[in-house]
C-alpha positions in Angstrom: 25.1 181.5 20.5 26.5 179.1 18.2 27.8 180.1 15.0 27.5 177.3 11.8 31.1 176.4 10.5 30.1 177.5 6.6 29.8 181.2 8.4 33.7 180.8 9.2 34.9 178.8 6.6 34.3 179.2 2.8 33.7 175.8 1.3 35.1 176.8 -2.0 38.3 177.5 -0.5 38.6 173.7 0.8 37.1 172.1 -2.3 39.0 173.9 -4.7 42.0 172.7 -4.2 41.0 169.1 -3.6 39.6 169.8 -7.4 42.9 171.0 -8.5 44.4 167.6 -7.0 42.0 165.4 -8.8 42.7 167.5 -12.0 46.1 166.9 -12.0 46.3 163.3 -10.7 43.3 162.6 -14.1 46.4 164.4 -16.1 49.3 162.8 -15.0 47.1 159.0 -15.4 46.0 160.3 -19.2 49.3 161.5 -20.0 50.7 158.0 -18.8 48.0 156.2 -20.3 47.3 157.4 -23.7 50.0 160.2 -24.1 53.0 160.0 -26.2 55.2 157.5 -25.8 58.4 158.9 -23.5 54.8 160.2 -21.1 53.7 156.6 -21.1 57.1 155.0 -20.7 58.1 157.4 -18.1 55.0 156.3 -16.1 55.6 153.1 -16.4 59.1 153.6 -14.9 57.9 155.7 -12.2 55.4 153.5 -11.4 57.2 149.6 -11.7 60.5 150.8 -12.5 62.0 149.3 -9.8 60.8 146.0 -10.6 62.1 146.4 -14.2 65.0 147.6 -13.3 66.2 143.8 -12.0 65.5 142.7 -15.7 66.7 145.2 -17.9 68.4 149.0 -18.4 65.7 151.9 -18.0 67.1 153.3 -21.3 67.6 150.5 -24.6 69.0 150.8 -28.1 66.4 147.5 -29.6 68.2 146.8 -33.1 67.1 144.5 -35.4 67.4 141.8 -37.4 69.6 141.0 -34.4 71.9 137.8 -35.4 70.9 137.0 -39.3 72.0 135.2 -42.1 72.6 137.0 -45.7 73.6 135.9 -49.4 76.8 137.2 -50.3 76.6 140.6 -51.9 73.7 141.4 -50.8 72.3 144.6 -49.3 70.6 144.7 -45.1 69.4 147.6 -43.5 69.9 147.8 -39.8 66.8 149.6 -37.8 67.6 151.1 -34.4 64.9 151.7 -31.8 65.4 153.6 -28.5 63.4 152.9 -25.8 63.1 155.2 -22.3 65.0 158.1 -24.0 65.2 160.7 -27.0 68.5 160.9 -28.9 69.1 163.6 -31.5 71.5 160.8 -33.4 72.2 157.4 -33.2 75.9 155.7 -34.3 76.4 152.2 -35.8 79.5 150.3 -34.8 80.4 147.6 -37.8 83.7 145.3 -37.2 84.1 143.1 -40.8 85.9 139.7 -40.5 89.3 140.1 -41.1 89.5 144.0 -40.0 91.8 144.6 -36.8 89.4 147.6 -35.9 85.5 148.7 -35.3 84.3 151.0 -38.0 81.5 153.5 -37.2 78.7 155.8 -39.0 75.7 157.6 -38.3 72.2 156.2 -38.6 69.5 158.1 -41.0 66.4 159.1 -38.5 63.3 158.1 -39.3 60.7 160.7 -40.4 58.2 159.0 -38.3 58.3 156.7 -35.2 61.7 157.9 -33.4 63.7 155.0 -35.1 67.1 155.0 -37.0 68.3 153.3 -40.4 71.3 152.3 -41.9 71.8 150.5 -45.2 75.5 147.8 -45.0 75.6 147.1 -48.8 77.1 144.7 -50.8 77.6 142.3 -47.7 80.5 140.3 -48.8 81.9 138.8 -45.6 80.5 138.5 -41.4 80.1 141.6 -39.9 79.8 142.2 -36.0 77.3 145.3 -35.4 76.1 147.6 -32.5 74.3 150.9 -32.1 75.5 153.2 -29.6 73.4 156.6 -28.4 74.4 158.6 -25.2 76.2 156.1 -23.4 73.5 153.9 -24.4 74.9 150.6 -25.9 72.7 148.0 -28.0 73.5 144.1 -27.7 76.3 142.9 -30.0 75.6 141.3 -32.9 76.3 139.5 -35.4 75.2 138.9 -40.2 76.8 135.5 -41.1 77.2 135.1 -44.6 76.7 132.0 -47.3 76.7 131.5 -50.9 73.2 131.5 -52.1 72.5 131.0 -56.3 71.3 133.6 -58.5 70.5 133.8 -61.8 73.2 134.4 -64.3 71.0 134.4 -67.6 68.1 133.1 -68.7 67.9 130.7 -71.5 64.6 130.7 -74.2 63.5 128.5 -76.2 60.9 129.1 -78.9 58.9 126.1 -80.5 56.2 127.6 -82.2 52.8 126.4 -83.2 52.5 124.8 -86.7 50.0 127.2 -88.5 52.9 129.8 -88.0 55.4 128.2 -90.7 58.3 129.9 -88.3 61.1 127.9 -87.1 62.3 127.3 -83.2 64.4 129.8 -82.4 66.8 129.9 -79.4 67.6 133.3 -77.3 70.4 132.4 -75.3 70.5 135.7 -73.2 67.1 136.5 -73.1 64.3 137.6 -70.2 61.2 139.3 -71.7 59.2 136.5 -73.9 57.5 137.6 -77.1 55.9 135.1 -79.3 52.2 133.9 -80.5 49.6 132.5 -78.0 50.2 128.5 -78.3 53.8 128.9 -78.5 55.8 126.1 -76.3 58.4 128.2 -74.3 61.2 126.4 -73.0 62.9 128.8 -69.9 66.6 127.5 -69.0 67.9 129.4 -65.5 71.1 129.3 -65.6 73.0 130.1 -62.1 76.4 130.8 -60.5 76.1 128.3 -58.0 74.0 124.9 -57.6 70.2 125.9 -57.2 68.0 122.6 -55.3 64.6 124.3 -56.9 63.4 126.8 -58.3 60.3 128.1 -59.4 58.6 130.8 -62.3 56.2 132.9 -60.7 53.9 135.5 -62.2 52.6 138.6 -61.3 48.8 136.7 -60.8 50.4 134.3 -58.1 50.7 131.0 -60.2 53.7 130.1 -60.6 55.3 126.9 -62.9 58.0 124.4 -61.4 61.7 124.4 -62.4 63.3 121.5 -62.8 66.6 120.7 -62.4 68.7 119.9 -65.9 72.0 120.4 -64.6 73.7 121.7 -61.7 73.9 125.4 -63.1 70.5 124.9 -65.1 66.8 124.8 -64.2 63.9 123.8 -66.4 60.5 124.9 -67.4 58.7 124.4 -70.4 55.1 126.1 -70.5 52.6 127.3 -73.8 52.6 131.1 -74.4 48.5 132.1 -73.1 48.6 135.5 -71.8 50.5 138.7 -71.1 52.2 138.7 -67.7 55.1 139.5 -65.6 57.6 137.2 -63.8 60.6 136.9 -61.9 62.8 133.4 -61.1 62.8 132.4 -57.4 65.6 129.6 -56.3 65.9 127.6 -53.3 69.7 127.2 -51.7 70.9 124.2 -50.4 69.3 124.8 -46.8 65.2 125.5 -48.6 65.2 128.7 -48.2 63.5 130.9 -51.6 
């Protein structure tokens, strides 16, 4: 007599483990899809790492700004990423014009996002910079610096409206303006270097035109309407605000 193969074999005992496989191929493809980022970064090294390798390292230090250009005495913070690998603490490598040797310091982590900071302030001269985890070595580069105007002090002039019976008057360290609505206020900038334009702009988004008087002095002259805020924004020789 013939006996039927379920009789001798269990099917649970063949499908349950091809189960378990699918299980933990669906895991491994979320994970590397939609799981954290070393899960989907490992993946996609597994996966096509051998074509990436040809292009660039498995494991990156991504700094930025990269190469930039800075006003002297200025502050720039300095953001370190790693990519393909976890480091408990990341080093910055600075080298200043001038210096015979590399200085170094550890980068702040981020609270959020796996990155790492560092402030270089008061920027007074080119600096050469890398990050450096683990063996793992960011590209070189490099903060140029140049000249770029500020304000020194700001000029005001107060010609007020006739009904008032007041007098101009002339602040010649001022900032904050304080006079009746209709008064004509004359704003002088005056800077350290040469400024090509500047501009007046209030905390609403207008703005008024300042026009050059001098080559330390920029211009505006506008009737007192409103309560507002403002800052001076100057242009250096190359356009830039």
């Amino acid at each position: 007599d013939s006996i039927p193969a379920s009789a001798l074999i269990d099917r649970r005992k063949i499908f349950r483990p091809f189960l378990w496989a699918l299980s933990s191929l669906a895991l491994i493809l979320g994970l590397g899809l939609f799981g954290p980022g070393v899960f989907r970064y490992g993946t996609k090294v597994l996966w096509v790492g051998w074509a990436q390798a040809k292009v660039s390292p498995l494991y990156q230090l991504q700094v930025s700004p990269g190469d930039i250009v800075v006003g002297r005495n200025s502050d720039q913070e300095i953001i370190a990423r790693p990519a393909g690998f976890l480091p408990d603490a990341v080093r910055i490598f600075v080298l200043y014009q001038g210096n015979p040797g590399w200085e170094s310091a550890t980068m702040i982590p981020e609270e959020r996002g796996g990155g790492f900071r560092f402030l270089l302030m008061n920027v007074r001269e080119p600096i050469e910079y890398y990050a450096e985890s683990s063996g793992v070595r960011s590209q070189h580069y490099r903060i140029s610096v140049i000249d770029v105007p500020r304000v020194q002090r700001l000029e005001i002039r107060y010609h007020y409206p006739a009904y008032s019976g007041l007098k101009d008057s002339v602040e010649p360290s001022g900032g904050d303006i304080a006079a009746l609505r209709g008064t004509q206020v004359t704003l002088i900038a005056h800077t350290d270097t040469p400024a090509t334009d500047g501009r007046m702009v209030l905390d609403d988004g207008s703005a008024v035109s300042l026009k050059k008087v001098g080559e330390h002095e920029l211009q505006a002259t506008f009737p007192v309407s409103k309560d507002a805020m403002y800052h001076i924004s100057l242009q250096d020789h190359l356009g830039r605000e």
